[in-house]
VODREN-618594 format. One record per residue (C-alpha): x, y, z. Coordinates in Angstrom, 2 decimals, m for minus. Layout:
// VODREN-618594
{{X; Y; Z}} ...
END
This chain:
// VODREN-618594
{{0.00; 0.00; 0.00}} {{2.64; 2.13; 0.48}} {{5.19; 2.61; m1.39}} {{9.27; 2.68; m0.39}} {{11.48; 5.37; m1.22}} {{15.29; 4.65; m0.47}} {{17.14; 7.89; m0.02}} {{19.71; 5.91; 1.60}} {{23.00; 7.84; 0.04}} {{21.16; 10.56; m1.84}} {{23.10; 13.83; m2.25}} {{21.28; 16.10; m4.05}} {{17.56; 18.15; m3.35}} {{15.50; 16.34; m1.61}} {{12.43; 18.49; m2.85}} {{12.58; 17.34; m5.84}} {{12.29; 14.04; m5.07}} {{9.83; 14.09; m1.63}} {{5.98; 13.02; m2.50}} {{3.57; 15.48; m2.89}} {{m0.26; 15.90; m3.75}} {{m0.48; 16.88; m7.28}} {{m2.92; 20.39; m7.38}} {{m3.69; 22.31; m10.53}} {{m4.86; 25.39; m8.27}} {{m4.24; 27.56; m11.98}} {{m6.64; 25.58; m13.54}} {{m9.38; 25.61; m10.74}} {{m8.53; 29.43; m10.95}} {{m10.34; 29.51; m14.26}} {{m13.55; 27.22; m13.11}} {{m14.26; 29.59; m10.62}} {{m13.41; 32.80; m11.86}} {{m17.01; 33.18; m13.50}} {{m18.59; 32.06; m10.20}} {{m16.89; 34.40; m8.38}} {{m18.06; 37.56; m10.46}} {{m21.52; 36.13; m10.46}} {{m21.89; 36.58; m6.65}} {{m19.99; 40.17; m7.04}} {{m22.56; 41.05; m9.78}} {{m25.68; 38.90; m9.19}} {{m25.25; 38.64; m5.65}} {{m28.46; 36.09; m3.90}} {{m29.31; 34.81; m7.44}} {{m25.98; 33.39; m8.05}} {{m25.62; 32.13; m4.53}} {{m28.98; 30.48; m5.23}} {{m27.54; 29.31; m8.55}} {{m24.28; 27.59; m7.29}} {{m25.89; 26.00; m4.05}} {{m28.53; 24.25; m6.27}} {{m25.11; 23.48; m8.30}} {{m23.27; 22.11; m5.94}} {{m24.73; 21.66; m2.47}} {{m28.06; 20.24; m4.22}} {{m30.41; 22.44; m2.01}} {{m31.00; 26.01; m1.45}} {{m31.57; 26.91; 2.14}} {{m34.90; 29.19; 2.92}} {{m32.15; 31.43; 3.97}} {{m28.88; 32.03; 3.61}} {{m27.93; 33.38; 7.10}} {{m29.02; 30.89; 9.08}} {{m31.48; 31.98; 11.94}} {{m30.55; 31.93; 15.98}} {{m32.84; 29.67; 16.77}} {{m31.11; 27.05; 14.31}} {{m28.16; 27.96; 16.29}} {{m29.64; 27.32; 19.33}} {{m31.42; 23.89; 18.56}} {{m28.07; 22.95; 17.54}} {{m26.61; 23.24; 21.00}} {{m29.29; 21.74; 22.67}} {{m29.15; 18.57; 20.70}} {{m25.38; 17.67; 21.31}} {{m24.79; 14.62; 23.46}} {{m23.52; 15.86; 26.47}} {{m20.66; 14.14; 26.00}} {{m19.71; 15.87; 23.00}} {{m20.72; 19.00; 24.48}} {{m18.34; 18.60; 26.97}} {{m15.21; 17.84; 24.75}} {{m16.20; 20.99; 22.66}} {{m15.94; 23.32; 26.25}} {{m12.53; 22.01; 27.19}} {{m11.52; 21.71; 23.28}} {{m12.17; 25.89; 23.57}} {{m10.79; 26.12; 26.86}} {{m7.71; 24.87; 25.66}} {{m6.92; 26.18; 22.60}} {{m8.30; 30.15; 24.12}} {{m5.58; 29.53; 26.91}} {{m3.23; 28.62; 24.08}} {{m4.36; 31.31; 22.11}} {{m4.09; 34.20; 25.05}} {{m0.39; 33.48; 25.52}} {{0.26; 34.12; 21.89}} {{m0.89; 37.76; 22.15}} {{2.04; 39.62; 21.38}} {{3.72; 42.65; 23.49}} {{3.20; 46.07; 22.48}} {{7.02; 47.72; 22.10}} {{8.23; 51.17; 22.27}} {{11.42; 52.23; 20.99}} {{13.23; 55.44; 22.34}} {{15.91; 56.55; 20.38}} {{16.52; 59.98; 21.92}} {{14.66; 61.94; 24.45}} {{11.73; 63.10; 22.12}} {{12.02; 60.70; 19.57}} {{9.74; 57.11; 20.10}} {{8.62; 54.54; 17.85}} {{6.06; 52.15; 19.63}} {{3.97; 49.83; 17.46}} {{0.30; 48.49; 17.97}} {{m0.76; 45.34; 17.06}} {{m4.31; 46.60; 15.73}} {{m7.24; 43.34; 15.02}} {{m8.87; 43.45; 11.55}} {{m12.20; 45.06; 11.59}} {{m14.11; 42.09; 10.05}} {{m13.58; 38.52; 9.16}} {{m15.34; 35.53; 7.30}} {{m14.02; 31.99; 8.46}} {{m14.75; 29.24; 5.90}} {{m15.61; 25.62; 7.34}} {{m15.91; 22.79; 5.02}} {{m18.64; 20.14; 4.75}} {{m17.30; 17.73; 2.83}} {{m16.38; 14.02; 3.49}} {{m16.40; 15.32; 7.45}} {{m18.67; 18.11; 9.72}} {{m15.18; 19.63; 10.93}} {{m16.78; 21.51; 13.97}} {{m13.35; 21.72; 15.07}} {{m12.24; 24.42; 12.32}} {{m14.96; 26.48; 13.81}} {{m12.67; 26.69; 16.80}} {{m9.53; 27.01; 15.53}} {{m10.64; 29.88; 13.09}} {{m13.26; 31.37; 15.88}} {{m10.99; 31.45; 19.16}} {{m7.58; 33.14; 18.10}} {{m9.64; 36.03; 15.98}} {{m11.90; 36.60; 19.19}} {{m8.57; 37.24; 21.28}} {{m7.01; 39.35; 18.70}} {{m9.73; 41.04; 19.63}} {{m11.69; 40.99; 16.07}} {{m15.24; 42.77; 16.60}} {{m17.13; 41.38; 13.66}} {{m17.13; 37.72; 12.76}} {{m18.53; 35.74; 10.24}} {{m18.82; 32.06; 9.66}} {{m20.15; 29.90; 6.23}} {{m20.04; 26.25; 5.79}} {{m21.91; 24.52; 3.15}} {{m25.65; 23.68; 3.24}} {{m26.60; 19.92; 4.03}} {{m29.73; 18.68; 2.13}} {{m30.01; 16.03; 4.88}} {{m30.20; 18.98; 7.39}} {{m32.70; 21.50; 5.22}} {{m30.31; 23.17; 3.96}} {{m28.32; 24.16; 7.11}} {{m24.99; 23.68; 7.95}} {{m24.35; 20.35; 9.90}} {{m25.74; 20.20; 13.24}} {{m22.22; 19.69; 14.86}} {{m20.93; 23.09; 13.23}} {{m23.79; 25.00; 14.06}} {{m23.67; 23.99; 17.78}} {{m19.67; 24.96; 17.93}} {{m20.93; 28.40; 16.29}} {{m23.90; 29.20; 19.59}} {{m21.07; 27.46; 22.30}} {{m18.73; 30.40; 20.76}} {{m20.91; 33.33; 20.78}} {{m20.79; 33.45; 16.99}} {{m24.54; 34.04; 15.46}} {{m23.59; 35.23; 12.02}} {{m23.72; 31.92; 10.63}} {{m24.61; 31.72; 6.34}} {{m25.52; 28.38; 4.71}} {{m22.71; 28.87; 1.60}} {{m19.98; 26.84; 0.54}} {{m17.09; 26.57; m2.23}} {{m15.72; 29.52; m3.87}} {{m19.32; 31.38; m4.02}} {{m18.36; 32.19; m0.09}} {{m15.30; 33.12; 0.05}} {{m16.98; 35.56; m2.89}} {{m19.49; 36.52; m0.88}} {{m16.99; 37.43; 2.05}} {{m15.22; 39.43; m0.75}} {{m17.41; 41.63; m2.34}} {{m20.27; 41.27; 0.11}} {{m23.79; 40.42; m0.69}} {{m26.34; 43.24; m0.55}} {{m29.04; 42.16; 1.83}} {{m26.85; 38.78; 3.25}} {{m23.81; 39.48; 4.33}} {{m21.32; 43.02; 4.40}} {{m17.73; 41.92; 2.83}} {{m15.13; 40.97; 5.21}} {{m11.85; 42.34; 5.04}} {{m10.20; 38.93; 5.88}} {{m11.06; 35.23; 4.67}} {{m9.21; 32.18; 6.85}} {{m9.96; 28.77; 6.95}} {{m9.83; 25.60; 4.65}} {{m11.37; 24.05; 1.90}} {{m11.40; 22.07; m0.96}} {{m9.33; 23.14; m4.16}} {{m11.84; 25.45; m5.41}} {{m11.73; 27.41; m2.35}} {{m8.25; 27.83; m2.25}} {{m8.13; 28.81; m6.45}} {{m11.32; 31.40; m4.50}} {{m8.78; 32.54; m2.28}} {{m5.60; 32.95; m4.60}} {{m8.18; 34.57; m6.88}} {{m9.26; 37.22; m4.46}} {{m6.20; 37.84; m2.39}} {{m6.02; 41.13; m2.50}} {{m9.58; 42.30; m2.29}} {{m9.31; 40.61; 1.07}} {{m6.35; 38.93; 3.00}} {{m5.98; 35.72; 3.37}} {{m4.50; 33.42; 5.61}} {{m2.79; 30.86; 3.33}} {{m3.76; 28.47; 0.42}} {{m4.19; 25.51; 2.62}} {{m3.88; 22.01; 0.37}} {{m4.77; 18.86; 1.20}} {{m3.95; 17.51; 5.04}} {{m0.44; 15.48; 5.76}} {{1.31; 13.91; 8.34}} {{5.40; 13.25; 8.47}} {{6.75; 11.30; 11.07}} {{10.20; 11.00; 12.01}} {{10.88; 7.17; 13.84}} {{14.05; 5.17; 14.71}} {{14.13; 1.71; 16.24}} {{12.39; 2.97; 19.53}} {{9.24; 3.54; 17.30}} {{6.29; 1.56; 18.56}} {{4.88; 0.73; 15.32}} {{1.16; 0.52; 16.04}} {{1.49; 3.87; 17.00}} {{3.19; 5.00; 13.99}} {{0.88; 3.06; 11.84}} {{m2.63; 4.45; 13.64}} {{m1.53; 7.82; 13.03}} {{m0.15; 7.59; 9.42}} {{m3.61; 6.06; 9.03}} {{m5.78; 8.77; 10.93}} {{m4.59; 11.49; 8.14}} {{m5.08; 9.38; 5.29}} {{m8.72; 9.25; 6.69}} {{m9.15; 13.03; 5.73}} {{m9.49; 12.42; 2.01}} {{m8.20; 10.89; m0.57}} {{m5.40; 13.01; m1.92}} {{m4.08; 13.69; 2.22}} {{m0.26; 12.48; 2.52}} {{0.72; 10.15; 4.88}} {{4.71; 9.79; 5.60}} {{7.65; 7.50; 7.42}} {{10.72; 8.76; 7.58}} {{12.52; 5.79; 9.08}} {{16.32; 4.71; 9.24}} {{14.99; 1.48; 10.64}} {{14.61; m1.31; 8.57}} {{12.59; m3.50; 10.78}} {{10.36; m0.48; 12.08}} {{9.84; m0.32; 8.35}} {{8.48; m3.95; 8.31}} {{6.71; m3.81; 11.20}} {{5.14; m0.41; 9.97}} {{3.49; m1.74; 6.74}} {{1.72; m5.46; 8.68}} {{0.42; m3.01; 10.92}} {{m1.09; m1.03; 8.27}} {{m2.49; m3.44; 6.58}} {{m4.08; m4.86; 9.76}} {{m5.33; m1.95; 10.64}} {{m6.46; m0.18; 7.18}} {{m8.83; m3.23; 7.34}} {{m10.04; m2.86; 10.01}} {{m10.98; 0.62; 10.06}} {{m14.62; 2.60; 8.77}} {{m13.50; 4.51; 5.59}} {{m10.84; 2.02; 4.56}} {{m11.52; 2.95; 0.84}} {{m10.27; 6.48; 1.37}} {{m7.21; 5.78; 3.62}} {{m5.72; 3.28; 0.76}} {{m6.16; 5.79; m1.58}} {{m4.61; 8.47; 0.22}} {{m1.76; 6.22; 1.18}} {{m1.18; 4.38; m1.78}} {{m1.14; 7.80; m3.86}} {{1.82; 9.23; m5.12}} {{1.88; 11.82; m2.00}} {{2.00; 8.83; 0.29}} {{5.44; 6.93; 1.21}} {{7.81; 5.41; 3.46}} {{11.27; 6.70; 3.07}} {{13.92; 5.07; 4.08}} {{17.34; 7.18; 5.51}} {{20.66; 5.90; 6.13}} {{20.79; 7.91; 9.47}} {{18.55; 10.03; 12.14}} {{20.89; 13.07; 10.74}} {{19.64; 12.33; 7.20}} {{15.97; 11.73; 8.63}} {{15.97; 14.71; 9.81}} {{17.53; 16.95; 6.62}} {{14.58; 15.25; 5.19}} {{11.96; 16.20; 7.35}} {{13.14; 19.84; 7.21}} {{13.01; 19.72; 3.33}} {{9.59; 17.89; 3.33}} {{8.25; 20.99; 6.05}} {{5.34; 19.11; 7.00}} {{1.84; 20.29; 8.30}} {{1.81; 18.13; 10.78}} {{4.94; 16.36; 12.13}} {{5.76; 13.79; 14.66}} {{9.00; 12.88; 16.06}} {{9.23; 9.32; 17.79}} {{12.62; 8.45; 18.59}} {{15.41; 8.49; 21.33}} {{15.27; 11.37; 23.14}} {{12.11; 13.10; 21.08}} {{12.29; 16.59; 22.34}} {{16.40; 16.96; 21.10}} {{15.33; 15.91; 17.55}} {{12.21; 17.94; 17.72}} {{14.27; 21.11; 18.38}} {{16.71; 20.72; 15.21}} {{13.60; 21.15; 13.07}} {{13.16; 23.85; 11.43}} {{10.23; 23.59; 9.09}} {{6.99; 22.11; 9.85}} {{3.54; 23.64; 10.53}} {{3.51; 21.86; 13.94}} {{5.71; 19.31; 15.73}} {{4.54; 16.36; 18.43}} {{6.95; 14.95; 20.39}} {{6.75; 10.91; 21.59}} {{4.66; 8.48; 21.58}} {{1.94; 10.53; 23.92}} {{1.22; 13.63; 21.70}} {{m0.22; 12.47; 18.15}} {{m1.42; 14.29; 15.70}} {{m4.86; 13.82; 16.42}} {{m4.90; 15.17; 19.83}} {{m3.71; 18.30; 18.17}} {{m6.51; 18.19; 16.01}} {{m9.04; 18.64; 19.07}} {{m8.20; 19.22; 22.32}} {{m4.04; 19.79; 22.11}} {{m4.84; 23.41; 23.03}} {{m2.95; 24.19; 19.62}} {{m4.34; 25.74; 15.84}} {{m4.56; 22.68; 13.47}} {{m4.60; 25.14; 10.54}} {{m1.73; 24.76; 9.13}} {{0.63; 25.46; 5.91}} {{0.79; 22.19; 3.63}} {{2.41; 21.70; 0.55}} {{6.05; 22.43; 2.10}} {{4.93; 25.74; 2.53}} {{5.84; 25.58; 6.85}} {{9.72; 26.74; 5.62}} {{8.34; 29.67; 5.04}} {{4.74; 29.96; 7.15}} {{2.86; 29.66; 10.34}} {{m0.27; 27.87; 11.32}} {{m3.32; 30.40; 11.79}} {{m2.80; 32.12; 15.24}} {{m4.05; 35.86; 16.90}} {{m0.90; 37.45; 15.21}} {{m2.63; 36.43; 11.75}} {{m5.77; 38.75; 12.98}} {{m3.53; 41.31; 13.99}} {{m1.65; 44.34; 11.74}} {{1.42; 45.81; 13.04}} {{1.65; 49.84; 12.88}} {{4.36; 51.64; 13.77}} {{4.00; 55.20; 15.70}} {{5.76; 58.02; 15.04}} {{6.18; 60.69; 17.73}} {{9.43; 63.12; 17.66}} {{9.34; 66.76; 19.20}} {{11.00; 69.52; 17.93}} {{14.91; 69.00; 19.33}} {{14.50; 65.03; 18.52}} {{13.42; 66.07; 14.66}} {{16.19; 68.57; 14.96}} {{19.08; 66.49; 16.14}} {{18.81; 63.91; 13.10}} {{16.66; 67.10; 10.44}} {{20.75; 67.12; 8.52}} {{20.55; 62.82; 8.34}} {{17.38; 63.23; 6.46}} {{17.94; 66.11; 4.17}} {{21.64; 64.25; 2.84}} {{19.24; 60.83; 2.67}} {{16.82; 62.58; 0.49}} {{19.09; 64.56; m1.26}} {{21.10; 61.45; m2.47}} {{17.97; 59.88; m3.64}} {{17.30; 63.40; m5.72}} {{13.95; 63.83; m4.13}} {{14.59; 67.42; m3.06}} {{10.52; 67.86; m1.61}} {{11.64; 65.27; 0.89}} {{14.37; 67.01; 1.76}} {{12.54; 70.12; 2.56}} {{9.74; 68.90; 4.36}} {{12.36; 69.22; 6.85}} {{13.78; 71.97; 6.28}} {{10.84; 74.17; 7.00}} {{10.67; 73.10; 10.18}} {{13.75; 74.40; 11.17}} 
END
């Protein structure tokens, strides 16, 4: 099922040779483009166009009404209701600590440079409905823009047929547990349009979209960037995990196996040095793949060309591999987990042991599972408050601070031949 790639002795780039989920976002850029400016120039008509399109049902309304909300709450087991409270607890006491100090620089008496981390006005948080109700993006999206302090927040997820053309009952109920009652039965790229433009009569545009989705929302978001931000264009889920012969490989094997359950195209990855972890790896895979609920999907995912086990010729290599792969999500079981966890680099999000898998981060870690895919974690962060916050710097020099550095400037702008510059100083002198 999945496949073996021996990098024992390889010298050259290991991204070009690493497995990865083939997306043609360019091409889904072109399918949605005229959906898109339909909802910017039709505005309800084409979001009743698309959902009979694609969601099979128009809902009696798009923004669904509090007491839907409501019901939702009321009907969760109290069981689940109870993992969704501590799930929030957790990740808000996560979330607090990442607030981020408020500096002030002074450079001189008179002369200070402070800056303000300043929350976005408005934002629209996208939840997708497809193969899974992932209540659980609700929180991750919800909780860090509420402590950034974000005053208006929207949510859409895609309308259910089975549920009247709501939302599922699991993400509604997340929604009323977080205080969030602007709720709108839309999916796909006609919502992150919606959040864009607005809808006159629905929903006021946004001037932020996070959250993920299926390719067409991410061509939606690529499309749009720009008219709003964006947090990133999230691809399809993965998992690398970093063993030696310590490994226990049930462990390995459950988790390699609870990613591929995502969907078909998620990546599932060993990066192993051992030999008989390798061996023991793949029974237990095949043990367990068939004995599991959506078996269909996970051999797909891990018998895809994003899937593999790769085998190293060392830890040391294991690990250049790991940092060239950047992983979403990545788990280190070895020797002495937390010393190999901190020479990583890149990854979206690192477990250490056997005790903290990926699907506890998923839930109830405390942690964002939003995450940059597609080796994009060398160079980006999972969704936190900072991504809800803009940094400004202020400016505020008296009269002898402007005057002691008024020469500094007028050479500066002199050498550049912008004269005007120059002499916005010079009449205050």
């Amino acid at each position: 099922m999945l496949r073996i790639l021996d990098l024992a002795g390889f010298d050259g780039d290991y991204r070009a040779v690493l497995p990865r989920a083939e997306l043609d976002v360019d091409a889904a850029m072109e399918a949605i483009r005229p959906v898109c400016a339909a909802v910017r120039e039709r505005g309800v008509a084409a979001l009743e166009e698309y959902s009979e399109r694609f969601d099979r049902v128009v809902p009696s309304s798009f923004r669904v009404p509090l007491e839907a909300l409501a019901d939702a709450e009321h009907g969760l087991d109290p069981s689940l209701r109870a993992a969704f409270a501590e799930s929030i607890r957790r990740r808000r006491a996560v979330a607090e600590s990442e607030l981020p100090p408020q500096p002030a620089a002074l450079l001189a008496p008179g002369a200070e440079v402070r800056q303000r981390m300043i929350p976005v006005d408005r934002v629209g948080l996208y939840v997708p409905g497809g193969l899974a109700p992932l209540a659980s993006s609700v929180l991750m999206n919800v909780v860090p823009a509420q402590v950034a302090g974000v005053a208006s927040i929207a949510v859409a997820s895609p309308p259910q047929a089975e549920f009247g053309g709501l939302p599922h009952p699991v993400i509604l109920a997340m929604c009323q547990m977080l205080g969030v009652t602007e709720v709108y039965a839309v999916g796909g790229a006609q919502a992150i349009a919606m959040f864009a433009y607005g809808v006159p009569g629905v929903c006021a545009p946004v001037a932020m979209v996070t959250g993920p989705g299926n390719i067409y929302v991410v061509a939606a978001k690529r499309l749009l960037r720009g008219v709003i931000g964006i947090d990133s264009e999230a691809g399809p889920t993965e998992i690398a995990i970093l063993a030696d012969d310590t490994a226990q490989a049930r462990f390995v094997a459950a988790d390699l196996i609870s990613q591929a359950e995502h969907d078909p195209m998620a990546a599932a990855v060993l990066v192993t040095d051992s030999q008989a972890l390798i061996d023991a790896v793949v029974a237990e895979v095949d043990a367990q793949v068939a004995e599991t609920k959506h078996s269909e999907r996970v051999r797909t995912s891990l018998g895809g060309p994003q899937s593999a086990i790769i085998k190293t010729e060392s830890l040391a290599q294991g690990i250049d591999v790991v940092n060239a792969y950047a992983a979403e999500h990545l788990e280190i079981h070895t020797a002495d987990a937390a010393a190999v966890a901190a020479q990583v680099r890149n990854a979206g999000a690192i477990f250490v042991g056997d005790w903290s898998p990926v699907s506890l981060g998923d839930y109830t870690a405390g942690s964002t599972h939003v995450l940059p895919t597609g080796g994009c974690a060398c160079h980006s962060s999972g969704l936190n408050v900072k991504s809800f916050l803009k940094a400004v710097h202020v400016i505020a020099y008296d009269r002898a601070a402007l005057a002691e550095v008024a020469g500094l400037v007028e050479v500066f702008a002199a050498a550049e031949d912008l004269p005007a510059h120059g002499n916005a100083i010079t009449v205050r002198r």
